[in-house]
C-alpha atoms as a printed R data frame, in Angstrom:
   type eleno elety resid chain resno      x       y       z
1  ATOM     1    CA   UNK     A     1  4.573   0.047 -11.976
2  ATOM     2    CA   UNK     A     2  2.108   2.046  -9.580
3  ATOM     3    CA   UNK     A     3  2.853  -0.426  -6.889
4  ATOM     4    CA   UNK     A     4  4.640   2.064  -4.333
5  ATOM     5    CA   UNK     A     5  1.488   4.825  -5.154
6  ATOM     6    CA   UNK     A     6 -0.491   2.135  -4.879
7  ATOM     7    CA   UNK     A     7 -0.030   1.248  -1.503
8  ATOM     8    CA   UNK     A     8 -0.162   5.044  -0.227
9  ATOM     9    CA   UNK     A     9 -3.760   4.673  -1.990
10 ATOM    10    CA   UNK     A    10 -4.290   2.057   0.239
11 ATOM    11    CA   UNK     A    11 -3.577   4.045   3.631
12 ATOM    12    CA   UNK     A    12 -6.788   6.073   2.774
13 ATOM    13    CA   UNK     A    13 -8.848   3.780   0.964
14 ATOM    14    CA   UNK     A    14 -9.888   0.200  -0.826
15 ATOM    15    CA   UNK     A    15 -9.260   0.352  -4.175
16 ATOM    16    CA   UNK     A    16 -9.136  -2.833  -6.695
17 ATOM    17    CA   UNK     A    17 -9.202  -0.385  -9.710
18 ATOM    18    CA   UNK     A    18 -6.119  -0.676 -12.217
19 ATOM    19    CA   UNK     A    19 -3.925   2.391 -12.402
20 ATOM    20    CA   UNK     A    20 -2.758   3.215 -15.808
21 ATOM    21    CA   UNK     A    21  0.194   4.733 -14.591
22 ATOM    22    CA   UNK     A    22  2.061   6.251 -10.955
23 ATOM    23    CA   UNK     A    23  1.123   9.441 -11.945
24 ATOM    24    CA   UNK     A    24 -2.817   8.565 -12.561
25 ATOM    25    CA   UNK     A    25 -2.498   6.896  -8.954
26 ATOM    26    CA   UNK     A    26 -0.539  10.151  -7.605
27 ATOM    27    CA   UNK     A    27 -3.492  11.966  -9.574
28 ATOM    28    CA   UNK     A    28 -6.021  10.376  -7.277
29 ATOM    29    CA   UNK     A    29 -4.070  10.811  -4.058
30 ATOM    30    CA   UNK     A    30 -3.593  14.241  -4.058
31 ATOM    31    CA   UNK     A    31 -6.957  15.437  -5.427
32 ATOM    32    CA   UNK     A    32 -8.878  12.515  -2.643
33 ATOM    33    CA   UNK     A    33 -6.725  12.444   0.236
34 ATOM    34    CA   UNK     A    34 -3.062  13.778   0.582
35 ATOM    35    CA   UNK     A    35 -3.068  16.886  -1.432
36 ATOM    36    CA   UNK     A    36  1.091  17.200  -0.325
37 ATOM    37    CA   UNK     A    37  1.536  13.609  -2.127
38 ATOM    38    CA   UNK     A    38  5.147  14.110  -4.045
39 ATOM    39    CA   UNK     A    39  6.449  10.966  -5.378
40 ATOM    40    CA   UNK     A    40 10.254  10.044  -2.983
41 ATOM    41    CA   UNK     A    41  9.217  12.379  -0.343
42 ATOM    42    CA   UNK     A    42  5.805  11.021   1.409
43 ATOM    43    CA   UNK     A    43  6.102  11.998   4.913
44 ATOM    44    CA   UNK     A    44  5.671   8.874   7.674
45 ATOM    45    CA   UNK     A    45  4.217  10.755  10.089
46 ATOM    46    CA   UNK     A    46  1.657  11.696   7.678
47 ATOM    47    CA   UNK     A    47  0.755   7.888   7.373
48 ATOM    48    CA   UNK     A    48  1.992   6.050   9.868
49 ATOM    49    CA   UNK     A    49 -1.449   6.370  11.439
50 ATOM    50    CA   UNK     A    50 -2.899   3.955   8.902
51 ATOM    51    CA   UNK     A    51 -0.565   1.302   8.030
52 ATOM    52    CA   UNK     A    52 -2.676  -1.408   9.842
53 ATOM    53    CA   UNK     A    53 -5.294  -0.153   7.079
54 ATOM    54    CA   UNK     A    54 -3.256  -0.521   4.267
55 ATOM    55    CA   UNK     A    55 -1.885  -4.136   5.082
56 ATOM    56    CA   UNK     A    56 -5.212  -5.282   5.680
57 ATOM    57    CA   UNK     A    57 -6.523  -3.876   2.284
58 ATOM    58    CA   UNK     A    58 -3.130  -4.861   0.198
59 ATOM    59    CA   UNK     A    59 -3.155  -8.749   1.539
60 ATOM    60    CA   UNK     A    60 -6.987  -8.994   1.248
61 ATOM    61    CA   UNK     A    61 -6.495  -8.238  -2.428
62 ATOM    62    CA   UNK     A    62 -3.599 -10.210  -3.226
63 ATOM    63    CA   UNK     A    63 -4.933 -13.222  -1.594
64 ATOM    64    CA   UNK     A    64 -8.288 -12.823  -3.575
65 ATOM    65    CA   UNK     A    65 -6.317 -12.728  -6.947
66 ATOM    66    CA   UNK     A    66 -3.296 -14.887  -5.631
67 ATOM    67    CA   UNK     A    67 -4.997 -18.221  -7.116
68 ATOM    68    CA   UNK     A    68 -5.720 -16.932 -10.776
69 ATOM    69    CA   UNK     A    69 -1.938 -15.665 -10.775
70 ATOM    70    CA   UNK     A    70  0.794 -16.187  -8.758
71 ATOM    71    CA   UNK     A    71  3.277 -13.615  -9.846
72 ATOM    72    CA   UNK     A    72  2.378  -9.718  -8.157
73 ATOM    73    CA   UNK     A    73  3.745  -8.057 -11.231
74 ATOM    74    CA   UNK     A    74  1.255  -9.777 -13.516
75 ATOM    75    CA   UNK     A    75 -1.981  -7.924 -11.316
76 ATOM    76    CA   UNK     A    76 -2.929  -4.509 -11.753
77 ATOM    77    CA   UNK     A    77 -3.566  -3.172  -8.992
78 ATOM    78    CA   UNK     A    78 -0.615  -4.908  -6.640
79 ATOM    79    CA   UNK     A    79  1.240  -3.720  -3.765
80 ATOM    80    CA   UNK     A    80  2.900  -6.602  -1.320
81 ATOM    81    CA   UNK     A    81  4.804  -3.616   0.906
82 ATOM    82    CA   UNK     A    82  2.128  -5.222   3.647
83 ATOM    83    CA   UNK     A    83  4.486  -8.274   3.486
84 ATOM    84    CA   UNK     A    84  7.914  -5.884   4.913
85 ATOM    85    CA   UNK     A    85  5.086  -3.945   7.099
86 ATOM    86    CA   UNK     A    86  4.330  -7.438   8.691
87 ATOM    87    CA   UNK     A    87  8.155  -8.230   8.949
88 ATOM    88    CA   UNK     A    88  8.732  -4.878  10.509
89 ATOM    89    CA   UNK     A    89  6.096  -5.561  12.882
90 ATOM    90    CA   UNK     A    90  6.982  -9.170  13.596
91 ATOM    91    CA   UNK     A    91 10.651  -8.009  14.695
92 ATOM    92    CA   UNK     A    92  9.121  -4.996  16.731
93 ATOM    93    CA   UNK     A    93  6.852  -7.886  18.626
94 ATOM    94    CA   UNK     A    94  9.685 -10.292  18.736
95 ATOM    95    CA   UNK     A    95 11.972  -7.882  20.294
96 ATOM    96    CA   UNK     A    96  9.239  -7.136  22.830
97 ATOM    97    CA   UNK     A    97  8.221  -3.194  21.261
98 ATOM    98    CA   UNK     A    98  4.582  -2.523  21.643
99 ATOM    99    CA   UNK     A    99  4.099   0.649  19.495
């Protein structure tokens, strides 16, 4: 599934479009907005930047499609990486770290 792909999409734009394939959604990374994309080696500093972005875009759409089908794997385009983002952040609050 595109899921991982999908989410770097996300960093740099909102997409609902289904993705044949990783490599299509690779495909339109590199030639629309991270022309260094390689699948395993995406750097964070490169997207760090926009993560806030991405969760916002990622839960928007799953909650939209969440009623007509429960399970993530069955939607096409699906990415819930914002849910360990807002873990992640949730411990960084919790444990009092601001950036």
């Amino acid at each position: 599934t595109p899921c991982f792909e999908y989410w770097v999409l996300l960093l740099f734009e909102e997409c609902a479009a289904p993705a044949e394939n990783c490599e299509a959604v690779t495909r339109t990374l590199k030639r629309k907005h991270f022309a260094s994309y390689d699948k395993g080696k995406c750097s964070f500093i490169d997207v760090v930047g926009n993560v806030h972005n991405a969760r916002n875009r990622a839960r928007k759409l799953r909650e939209r499609r969440i009623s007509d089908e429960p399970f993530p794997e069955n939607h096409n385009p699906c990415s819930e990486i914002y849910r360990l983002v807002d873990e992640i952040l949730g411990a960084w609050i919790k444990n009092g770290v601001n950036d």
